[in-house]
Each structure stands twice: as structure tokens, then as C-alpha cells.
MOPAC internal coordinates of N, CA, C and O (Angstrom, degrees):
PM7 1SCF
backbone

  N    0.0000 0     0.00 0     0.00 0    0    0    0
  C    1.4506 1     0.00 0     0.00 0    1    0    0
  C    1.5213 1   111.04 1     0.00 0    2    1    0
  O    1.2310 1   125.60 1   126.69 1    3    2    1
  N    1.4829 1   106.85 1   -53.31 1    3    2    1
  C    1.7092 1    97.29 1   172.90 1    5    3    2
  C    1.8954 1   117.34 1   -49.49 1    6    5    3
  O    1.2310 1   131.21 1   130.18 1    7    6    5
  N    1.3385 1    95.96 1   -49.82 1    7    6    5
  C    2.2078 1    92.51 1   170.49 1    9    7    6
  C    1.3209 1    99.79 1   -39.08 1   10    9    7
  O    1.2310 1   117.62 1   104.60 1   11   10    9
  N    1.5096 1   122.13 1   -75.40 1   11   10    9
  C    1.3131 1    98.61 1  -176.17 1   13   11   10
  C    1.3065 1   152.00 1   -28.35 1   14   13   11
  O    1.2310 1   131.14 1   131.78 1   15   14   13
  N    1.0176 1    96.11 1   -48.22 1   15   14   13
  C    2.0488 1   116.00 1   171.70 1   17   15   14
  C    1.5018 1    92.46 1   -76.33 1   18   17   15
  O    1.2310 1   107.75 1   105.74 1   19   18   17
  N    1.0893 1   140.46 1   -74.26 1   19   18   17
  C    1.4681 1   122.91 1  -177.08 1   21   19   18
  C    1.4821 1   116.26 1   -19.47 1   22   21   19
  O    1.2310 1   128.16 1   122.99 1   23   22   21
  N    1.2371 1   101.89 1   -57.01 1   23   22   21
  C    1.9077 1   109.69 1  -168.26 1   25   23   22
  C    1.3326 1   109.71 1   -59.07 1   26   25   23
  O    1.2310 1   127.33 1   132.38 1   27   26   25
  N    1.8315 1   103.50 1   -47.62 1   27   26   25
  C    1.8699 1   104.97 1   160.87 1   29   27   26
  C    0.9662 1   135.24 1   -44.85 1   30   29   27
  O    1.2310 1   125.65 1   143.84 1   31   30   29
  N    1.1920 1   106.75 1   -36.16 1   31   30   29
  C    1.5914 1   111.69 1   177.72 1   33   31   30
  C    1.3902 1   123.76 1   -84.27 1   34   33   31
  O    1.2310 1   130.72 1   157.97 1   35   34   33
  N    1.3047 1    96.92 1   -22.03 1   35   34   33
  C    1.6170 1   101.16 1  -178.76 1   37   35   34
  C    1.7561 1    99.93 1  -102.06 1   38   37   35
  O    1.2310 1   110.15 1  -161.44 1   39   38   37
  N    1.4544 1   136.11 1    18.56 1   39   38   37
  C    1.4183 1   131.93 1   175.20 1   41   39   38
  C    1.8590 1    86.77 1  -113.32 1   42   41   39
  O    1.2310 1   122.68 1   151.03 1   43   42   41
  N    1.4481 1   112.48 1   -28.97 1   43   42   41
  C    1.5895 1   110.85 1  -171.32 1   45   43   42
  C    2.0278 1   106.50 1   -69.71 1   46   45   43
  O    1.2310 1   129.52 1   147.03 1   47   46   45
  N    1.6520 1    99.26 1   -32.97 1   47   46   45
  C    1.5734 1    92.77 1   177.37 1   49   47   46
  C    1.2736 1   119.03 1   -93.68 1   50   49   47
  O    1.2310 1   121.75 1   165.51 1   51   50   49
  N    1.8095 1   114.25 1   -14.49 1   51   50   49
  C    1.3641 1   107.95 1   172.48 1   53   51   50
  C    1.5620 1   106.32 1   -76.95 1   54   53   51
  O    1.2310 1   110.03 1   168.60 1   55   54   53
  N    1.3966 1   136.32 1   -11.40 1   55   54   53
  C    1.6523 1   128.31 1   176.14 1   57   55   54
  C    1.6089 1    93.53 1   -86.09 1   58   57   55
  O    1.2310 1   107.90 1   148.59 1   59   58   57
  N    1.3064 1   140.19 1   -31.41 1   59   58   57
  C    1.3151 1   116.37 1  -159.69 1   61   59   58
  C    1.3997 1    93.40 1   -97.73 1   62   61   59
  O    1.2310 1   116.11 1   145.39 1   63   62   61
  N    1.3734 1   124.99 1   -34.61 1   63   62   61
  C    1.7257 1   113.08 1   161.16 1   65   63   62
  C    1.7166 1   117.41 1   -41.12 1   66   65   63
  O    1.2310 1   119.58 1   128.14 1   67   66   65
  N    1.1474 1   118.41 1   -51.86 1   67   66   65
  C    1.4347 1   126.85 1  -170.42 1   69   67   66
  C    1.4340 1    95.00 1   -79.57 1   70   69   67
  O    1.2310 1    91.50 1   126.67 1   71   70   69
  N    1.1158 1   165.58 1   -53.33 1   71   70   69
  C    0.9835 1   168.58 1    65.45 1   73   71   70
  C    1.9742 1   109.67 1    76.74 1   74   73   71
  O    1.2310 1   132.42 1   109.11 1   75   74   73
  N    1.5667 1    93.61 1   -70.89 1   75   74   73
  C    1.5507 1    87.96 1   168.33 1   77   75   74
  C    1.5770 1   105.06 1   -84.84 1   78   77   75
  O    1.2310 1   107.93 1  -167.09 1   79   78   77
  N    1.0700 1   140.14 1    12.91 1   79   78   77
  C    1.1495 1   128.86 1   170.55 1   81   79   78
  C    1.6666 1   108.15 1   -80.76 1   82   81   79
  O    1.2310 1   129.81 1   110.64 1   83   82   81
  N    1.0493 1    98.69 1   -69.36 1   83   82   81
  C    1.7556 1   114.98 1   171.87 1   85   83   82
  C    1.7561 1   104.60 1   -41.75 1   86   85   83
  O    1.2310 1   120.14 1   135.28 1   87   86   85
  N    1.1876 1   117.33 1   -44.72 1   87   86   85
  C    1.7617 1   110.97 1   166.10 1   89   87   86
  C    1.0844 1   119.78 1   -60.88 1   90   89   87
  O    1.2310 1   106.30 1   135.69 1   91   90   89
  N    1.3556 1   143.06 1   -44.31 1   91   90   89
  C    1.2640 1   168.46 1  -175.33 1   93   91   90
  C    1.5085 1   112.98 1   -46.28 1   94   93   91
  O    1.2310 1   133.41 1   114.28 1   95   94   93
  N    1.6455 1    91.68 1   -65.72 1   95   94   93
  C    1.7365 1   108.41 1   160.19 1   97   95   94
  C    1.5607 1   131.68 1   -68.24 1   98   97   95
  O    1.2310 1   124.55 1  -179.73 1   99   98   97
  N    1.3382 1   108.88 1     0.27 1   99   98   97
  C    1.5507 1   106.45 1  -172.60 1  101   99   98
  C    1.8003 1    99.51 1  -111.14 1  102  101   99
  O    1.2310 1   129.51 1   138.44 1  103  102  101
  N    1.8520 1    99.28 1   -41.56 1  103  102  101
  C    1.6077 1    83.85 1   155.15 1  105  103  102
  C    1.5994 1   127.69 1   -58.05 1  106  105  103
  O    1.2310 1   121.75 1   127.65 1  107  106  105
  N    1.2204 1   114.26 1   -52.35 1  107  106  105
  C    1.8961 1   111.37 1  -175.56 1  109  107  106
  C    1.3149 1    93.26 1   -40.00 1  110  109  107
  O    1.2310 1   113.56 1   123.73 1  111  110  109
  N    1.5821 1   129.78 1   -56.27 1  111  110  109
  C    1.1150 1   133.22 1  -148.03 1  113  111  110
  C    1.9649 1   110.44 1   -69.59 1  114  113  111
  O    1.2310 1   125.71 1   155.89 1  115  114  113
  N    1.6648 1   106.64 1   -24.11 1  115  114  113
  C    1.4558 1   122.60 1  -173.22 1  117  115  114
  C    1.0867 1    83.00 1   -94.52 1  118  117  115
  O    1.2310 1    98.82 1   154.63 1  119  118  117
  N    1.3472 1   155.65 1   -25.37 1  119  118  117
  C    1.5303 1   148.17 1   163.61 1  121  119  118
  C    1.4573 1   123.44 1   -58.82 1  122  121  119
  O    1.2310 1   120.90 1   119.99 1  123  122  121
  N    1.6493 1   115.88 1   -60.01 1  123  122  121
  C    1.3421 1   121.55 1  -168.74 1  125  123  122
  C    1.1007 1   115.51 1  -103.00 1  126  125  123
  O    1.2310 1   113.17 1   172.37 1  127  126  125
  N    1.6185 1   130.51 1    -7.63 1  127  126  125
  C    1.1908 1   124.40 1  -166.31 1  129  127  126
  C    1.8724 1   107.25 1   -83.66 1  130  129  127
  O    1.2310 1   110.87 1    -8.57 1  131  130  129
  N    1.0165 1   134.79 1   171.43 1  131  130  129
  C    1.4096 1   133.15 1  -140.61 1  133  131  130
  C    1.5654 1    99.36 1  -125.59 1  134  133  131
  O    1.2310 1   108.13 1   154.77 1  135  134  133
  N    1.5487 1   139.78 1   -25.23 1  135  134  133
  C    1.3450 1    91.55 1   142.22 1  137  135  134
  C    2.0967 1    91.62 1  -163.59 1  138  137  135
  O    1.2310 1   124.03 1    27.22 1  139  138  137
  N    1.2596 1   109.87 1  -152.78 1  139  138  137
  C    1.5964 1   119.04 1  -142.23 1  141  139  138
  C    1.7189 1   106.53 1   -44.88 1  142  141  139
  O    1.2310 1   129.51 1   134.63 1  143  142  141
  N    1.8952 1    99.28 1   -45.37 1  143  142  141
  C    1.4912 1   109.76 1  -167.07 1  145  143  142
  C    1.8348 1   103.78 1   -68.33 1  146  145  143
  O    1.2310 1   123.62 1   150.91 1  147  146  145
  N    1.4453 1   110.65 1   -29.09 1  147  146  145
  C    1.4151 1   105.06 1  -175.07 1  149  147  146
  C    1.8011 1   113.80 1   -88.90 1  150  149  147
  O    1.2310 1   124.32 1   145.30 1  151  150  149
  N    1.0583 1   109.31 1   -34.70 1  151  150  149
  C    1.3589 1   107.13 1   146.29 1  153  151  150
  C    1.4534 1   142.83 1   -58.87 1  154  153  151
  O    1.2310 1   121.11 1   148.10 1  155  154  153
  N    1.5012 1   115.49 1   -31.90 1  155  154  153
  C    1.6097 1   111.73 1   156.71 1  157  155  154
  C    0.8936 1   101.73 1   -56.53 1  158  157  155
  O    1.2310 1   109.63 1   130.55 1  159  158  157
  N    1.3259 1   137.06 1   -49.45 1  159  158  157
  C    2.0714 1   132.60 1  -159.37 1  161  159  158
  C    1.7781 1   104.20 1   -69.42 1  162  161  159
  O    1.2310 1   120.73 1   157.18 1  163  162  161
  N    1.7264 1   116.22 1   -22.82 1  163  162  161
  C    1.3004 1   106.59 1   179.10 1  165  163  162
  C    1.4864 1   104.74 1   -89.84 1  166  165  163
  O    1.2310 1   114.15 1   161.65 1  167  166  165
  N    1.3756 1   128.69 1   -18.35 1  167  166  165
  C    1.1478 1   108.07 1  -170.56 1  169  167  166
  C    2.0479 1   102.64 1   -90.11 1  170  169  167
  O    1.2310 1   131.32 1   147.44 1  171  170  169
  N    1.2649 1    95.76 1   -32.56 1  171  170  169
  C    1.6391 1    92.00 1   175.17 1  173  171  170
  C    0.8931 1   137.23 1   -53.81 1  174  173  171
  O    1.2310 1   120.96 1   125.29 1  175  174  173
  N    1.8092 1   115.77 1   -54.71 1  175  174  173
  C    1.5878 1   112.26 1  -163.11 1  177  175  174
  C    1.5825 1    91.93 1   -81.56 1  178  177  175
  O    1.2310 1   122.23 1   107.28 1  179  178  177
  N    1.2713 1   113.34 1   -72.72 1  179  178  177
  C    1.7143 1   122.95 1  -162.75 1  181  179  178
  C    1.6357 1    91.85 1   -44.06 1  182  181  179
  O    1.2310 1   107.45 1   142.00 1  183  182  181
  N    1.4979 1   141.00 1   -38.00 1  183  182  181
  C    1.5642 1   105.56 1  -167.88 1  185  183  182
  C    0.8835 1   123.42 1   -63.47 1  186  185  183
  O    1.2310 1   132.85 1   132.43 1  187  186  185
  N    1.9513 1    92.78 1   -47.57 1  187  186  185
  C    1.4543 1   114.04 1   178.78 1  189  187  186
  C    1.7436 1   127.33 1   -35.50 1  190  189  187
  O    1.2310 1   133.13 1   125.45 1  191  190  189
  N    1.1827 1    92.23 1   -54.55 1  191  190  189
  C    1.5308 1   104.74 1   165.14 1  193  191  190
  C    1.7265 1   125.76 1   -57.87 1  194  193  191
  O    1.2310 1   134.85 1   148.28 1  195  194  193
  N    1.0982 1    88.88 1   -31.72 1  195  194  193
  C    2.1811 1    95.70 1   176.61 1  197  195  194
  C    1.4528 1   100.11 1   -95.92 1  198  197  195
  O    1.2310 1   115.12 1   155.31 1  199  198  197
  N    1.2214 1   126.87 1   -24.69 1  199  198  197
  C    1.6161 1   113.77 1   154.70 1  201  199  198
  C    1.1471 1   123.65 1   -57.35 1  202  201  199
  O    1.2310 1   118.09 1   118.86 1  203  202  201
  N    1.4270 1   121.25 1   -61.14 1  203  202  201
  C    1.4210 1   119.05 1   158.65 1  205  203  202
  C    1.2059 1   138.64 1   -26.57 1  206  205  203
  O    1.2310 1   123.25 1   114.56 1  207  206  205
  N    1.1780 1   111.37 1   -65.44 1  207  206  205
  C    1.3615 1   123.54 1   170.83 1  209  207  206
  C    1.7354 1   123.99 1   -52.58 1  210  209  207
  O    1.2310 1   123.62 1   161.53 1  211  210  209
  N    1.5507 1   110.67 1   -18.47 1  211  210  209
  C    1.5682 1   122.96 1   179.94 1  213  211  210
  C    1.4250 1    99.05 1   -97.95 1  214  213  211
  O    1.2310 1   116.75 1   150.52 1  215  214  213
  N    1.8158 1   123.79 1   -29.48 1  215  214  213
  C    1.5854 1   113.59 1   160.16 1  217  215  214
  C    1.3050 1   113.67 1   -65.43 1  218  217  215
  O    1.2310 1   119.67 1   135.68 1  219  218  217
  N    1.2418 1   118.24 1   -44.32 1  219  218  217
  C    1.7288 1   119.77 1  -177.54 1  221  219  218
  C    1.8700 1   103.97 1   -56.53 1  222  221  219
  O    1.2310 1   119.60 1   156.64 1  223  222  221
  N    1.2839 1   118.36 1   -23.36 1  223  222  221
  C    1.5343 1   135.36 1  -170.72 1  225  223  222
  C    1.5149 1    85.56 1   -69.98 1  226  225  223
  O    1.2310 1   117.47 1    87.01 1  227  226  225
  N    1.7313 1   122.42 1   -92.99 1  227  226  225
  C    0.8636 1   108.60 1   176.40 1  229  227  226
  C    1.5638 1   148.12 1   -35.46 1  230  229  227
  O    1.2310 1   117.23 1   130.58 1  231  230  229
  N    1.3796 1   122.87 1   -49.42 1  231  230  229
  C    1.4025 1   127.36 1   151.49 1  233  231  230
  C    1.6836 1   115.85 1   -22.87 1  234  233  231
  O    1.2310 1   126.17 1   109.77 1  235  234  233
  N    1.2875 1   105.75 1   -70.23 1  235  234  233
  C    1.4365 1   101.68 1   174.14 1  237  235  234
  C    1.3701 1   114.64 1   -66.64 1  238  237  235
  O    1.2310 1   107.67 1   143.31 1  239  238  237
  N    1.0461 1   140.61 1   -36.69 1  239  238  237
  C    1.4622 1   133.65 1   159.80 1  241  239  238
  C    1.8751 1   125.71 1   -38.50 1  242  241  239
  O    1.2310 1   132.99 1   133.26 1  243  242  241
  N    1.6084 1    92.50 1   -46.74 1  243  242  241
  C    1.2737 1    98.81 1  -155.35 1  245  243  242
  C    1.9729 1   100.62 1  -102.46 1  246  245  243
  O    1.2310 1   129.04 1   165.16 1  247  246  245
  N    1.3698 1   100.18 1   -14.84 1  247  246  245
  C    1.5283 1   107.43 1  -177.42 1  249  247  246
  C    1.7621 1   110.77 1    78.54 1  250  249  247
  O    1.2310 1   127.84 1   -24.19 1  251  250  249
  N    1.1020 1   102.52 1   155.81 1  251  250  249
  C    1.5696 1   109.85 1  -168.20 1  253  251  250
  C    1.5595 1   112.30 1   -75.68 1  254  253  251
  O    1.2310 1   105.61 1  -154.06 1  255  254  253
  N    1.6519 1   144.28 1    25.94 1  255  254  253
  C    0.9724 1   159.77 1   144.34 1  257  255  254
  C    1.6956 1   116.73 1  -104.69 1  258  257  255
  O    1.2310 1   122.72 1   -37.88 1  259  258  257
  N    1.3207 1   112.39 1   142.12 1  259  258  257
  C    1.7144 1   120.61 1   164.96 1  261  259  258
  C    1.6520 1    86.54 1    70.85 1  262  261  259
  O    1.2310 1   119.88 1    45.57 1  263  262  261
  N    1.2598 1   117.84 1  -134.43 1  263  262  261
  C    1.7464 1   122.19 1  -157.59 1  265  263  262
  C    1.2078 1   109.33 1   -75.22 1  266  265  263
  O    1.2310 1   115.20 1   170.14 1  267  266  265
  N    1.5149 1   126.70 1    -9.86 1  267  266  265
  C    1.9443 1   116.93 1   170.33 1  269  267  266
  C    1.8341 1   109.14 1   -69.66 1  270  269  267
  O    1.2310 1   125.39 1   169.13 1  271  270  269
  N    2.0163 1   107.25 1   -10.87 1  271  270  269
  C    1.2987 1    78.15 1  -168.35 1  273  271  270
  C    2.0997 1   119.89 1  -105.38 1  274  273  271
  O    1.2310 1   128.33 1  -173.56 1  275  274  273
  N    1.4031 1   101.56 1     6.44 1  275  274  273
  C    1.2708 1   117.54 1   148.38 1  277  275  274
  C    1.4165 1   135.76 1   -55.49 1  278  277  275
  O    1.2310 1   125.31 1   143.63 1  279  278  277
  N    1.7603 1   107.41 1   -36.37 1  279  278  277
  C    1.3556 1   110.76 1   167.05 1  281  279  278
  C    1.5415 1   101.96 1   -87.61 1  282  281  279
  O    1.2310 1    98.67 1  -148.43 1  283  282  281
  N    1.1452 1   155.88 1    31.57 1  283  282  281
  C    1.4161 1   146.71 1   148.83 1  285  283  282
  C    1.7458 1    97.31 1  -105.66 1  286  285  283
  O    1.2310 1   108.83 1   158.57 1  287  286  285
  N    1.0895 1   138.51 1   -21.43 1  287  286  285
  C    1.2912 1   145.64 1  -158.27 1  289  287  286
  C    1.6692 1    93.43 1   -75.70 1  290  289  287
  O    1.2310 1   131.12 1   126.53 1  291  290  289
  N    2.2296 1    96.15 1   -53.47 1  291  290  289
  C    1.2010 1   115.35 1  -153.78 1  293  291  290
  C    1.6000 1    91.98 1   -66.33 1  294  293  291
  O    1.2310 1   110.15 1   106.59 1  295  294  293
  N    0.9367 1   136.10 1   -73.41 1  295  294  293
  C    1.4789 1   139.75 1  -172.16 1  297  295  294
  C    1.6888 1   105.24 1   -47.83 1  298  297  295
  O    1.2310 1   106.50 1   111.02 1  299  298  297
  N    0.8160 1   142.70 1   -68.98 1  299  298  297
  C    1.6692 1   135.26 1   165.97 1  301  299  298
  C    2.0726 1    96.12 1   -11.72 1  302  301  299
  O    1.2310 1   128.69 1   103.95 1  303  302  301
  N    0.9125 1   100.86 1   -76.05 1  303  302  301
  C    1.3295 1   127.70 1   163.37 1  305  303  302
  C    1.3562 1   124.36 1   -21.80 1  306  305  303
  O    1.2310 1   109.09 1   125.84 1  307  306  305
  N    1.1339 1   138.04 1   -54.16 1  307  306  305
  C    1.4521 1   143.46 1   142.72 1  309  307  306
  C    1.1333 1   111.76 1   -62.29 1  310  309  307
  O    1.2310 1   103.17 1   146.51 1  311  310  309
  N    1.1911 1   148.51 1   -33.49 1  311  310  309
  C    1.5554 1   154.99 1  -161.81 1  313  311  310
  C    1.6621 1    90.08 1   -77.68 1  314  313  311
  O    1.2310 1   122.63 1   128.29 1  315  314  313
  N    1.4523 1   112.57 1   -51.71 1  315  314  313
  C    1.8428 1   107.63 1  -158.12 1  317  315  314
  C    1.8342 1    75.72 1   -90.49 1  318  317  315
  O    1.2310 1   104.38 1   167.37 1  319  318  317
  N    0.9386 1   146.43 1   -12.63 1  319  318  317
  C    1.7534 1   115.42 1  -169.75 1  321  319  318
  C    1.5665 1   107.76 1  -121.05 1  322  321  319
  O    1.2310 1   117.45 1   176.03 1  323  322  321
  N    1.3744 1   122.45 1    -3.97 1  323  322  321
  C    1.0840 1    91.96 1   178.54 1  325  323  322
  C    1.6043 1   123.49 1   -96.66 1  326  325  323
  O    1.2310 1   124.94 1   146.79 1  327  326  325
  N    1.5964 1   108.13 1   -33.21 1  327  326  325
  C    1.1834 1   106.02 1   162.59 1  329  327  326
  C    1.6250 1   127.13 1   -52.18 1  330  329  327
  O    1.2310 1   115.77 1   138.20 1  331  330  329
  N    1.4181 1   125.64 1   -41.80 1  331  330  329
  C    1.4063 1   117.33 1   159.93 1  333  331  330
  C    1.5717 1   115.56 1   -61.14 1  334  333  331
  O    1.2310 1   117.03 1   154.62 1  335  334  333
  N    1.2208 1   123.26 1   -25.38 1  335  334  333
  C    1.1472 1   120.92 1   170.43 1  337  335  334
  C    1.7613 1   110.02 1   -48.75 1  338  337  335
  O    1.2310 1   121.29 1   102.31 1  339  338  337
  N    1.3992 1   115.14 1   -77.69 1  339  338  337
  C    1.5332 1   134.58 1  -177.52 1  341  339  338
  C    1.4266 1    98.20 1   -37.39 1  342  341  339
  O    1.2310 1   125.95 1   101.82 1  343  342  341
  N    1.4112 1   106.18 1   -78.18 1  343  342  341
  C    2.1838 1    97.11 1  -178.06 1  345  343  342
  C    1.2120 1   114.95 1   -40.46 1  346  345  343
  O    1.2310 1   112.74 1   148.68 1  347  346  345
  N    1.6672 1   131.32 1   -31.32 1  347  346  345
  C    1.1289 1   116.40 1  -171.81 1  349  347  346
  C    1.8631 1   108.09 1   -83.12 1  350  349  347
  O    1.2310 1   118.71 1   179.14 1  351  350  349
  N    1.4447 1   120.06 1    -0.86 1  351  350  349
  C    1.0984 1   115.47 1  -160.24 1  353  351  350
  C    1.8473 1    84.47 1  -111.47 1  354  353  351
  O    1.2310 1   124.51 1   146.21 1  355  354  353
  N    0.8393 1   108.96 1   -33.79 1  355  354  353
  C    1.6889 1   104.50 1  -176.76 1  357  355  354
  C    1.5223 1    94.27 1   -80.45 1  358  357  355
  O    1.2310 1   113.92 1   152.69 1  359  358  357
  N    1.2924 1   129.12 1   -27.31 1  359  358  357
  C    1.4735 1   116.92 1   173.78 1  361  359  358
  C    1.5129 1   118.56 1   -56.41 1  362  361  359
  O    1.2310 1   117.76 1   126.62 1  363  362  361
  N    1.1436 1   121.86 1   -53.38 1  363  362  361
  C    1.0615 1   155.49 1   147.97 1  365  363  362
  C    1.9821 1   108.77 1   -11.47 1  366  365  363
  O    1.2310 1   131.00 1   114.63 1  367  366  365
  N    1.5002 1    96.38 1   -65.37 1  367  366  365
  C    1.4105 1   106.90 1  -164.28 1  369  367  366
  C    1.5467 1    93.43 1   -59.22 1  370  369  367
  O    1.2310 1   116.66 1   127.18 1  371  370  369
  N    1.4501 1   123.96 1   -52.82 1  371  370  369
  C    1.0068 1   157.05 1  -151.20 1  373  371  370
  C    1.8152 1   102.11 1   -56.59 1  374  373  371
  O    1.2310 1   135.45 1   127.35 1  375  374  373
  N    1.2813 1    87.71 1   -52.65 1  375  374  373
  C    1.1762 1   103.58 1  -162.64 1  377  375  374
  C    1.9715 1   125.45 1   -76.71 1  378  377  375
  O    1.2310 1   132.25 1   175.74 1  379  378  377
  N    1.7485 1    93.95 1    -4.26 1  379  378  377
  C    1.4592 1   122.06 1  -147.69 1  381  379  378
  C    1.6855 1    74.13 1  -120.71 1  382  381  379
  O    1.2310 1   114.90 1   134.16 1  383  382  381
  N    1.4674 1   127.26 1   -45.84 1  383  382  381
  C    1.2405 1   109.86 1   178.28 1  385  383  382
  C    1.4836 1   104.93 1   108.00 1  386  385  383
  O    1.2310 1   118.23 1  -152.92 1  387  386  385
  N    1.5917 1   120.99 1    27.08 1  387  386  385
  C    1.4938 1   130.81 1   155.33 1  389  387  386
  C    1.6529 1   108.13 1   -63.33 1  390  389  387
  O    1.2310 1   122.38 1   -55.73 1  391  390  389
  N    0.9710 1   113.04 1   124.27 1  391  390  389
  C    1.4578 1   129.42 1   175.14 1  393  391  390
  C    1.7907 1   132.73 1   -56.74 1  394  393  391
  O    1.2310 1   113.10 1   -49.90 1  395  394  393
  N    1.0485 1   130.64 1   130.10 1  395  394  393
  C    1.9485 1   116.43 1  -161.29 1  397  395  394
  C    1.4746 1    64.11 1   -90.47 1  398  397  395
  O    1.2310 1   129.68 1   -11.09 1  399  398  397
  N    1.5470 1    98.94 1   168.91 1  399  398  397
  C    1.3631 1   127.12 1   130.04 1  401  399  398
  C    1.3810 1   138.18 1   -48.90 1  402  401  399
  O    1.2310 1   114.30 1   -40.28 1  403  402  401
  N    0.9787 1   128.41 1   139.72 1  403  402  401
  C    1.3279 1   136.18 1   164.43 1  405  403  402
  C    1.2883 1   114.41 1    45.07 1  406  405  403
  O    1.2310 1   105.14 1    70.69 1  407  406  405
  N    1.5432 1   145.11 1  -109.31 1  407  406  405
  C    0.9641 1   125.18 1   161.71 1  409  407  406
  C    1.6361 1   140.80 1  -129.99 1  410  409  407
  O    1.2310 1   136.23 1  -142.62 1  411  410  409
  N    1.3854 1    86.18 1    37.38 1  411  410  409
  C    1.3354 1   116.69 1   161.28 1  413  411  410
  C    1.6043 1   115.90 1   -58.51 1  414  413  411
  O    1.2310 1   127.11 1   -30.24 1  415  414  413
  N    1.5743 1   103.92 1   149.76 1  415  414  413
  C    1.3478 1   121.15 1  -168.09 1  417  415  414
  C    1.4803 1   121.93 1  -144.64 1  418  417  415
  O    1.2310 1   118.43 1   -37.02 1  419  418  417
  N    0.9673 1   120.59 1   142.98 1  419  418  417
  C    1.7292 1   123.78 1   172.63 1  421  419  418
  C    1.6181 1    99.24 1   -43.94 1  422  421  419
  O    1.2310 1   124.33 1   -28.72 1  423  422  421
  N    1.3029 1   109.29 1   151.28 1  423  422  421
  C    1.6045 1   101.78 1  -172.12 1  425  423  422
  C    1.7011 1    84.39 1   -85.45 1  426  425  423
  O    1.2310 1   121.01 1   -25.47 1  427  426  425
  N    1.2904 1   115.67 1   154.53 1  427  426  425
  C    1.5365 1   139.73 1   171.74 1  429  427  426
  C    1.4028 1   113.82 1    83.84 1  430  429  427
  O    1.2310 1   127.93 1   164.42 1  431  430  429
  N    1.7482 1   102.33 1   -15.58 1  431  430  429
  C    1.9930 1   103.10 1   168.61 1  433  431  430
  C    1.0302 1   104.03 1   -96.32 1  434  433  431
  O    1.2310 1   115.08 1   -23.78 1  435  434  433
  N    1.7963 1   126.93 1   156.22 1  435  434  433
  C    1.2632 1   144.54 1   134.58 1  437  435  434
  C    1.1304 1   127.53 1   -85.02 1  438  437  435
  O    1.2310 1   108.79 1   -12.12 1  439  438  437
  N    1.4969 1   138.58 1   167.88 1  439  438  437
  C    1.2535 1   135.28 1  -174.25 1  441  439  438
  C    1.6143 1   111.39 1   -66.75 1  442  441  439
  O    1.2310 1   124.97 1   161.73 1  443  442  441
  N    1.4880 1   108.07 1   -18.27 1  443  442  441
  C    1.6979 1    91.98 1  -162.50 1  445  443  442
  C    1.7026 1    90.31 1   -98.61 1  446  445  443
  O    1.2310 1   105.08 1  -131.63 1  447  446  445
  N    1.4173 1   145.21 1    48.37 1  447  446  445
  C    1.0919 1   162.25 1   144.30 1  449  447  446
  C    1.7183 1   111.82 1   -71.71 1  450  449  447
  O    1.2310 1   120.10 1   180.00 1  451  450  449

């Protein structure tokens, strides 16, 4: 019984290690990246993923009854909002007339639009 809890504990700090890692990189990335569309993509995928991984933390911490089942709720939860979140924010950019890079394009426009 103690192995057991060992292994928990050590799968609960390897998700919140990996976890702030994947956060870590989506801020640098909301820091250095150069402008709105490449920064939505740093704050989305990589958080999304280091959020997850700190609900999956809890879950295994807390077990799939009483407080493990908020962190499965929570991740369902980011999964349906953040990607509509991002399109609606690059829609947005898009739509206000923030500029792509180079020669990138709205998917279905060309430049001579």
C-alpha cells in the first residue's frame, strides 16, 4: 500500500512539473512572439496543455470522487472554450485589420482582395 502512494505521488509531481513546463512556454511565447495571431497560438495550445496536466495533477491526487471530479469537469472545460475562444480572438484581430506576417492570409482570402 505505501508503493502505491509513492507512485501517486510521484505521477502527481511529474504532471505538475510538466504542467508548469508547458505554462512556462506559452508565457515566453505570449512574451516574445511578434504579434496577436502568433501569440493567441502561444497562449492556447501550450497553456491549455499545462492546465491540463495540473487538473490531471489534481485528479490523481484527489481520486475520481469528491475534489478529483472538478478537475475532469475543469479540462472538458478548456477543451470546449479555448479553441472557440482563440478563433474568436483572431476573428476579431482580423476583422479590426491587424496585419499577418509576411505572406500569410485569412484562410479563403488572397492578397488581391
Amino acid at each position: 500500500m505505501v508503493a502505491a502512494e509513492a507512485v501517486r505521488t510521484w505521477v502527481v509531481v511529474a504532471l505538475v512539473v510538466v504542467g508548469s513546463v508547458f505554462l512556462t512556454v506559452g508565457t515566453i511565447g505570449l512574451l516574445r512572439l511578434p504579434n496577436v495571431y502568433n501569440r493567441m497560438h502561444a497562449t492556447s495550445k501550450p497553456a491549455t496543455i499545462g492546465a491540463v496536466s495540473v487538473f490531471l495533477a489534481g485528479f490523481a491526487h484527489f481520486g475520481p470522487g469528491g475534489a478529483g471530479l472538478p478537475s475532469l469537469v475543469g479540462i472538458v472545460f478548456l477543451f470546449l472554450t479555448v479553441p472557440t475562444g482563440a478563433h474568436m480572438i483572431a476573428r476579431a484581430a482580423e476583422r479590426t485589420g491587424v496585419p499577418f506576417l509576411g505572406s500569410v492570409t485569412w484562410p479563403g482570402k488572397s492578397d488581391d482582395e
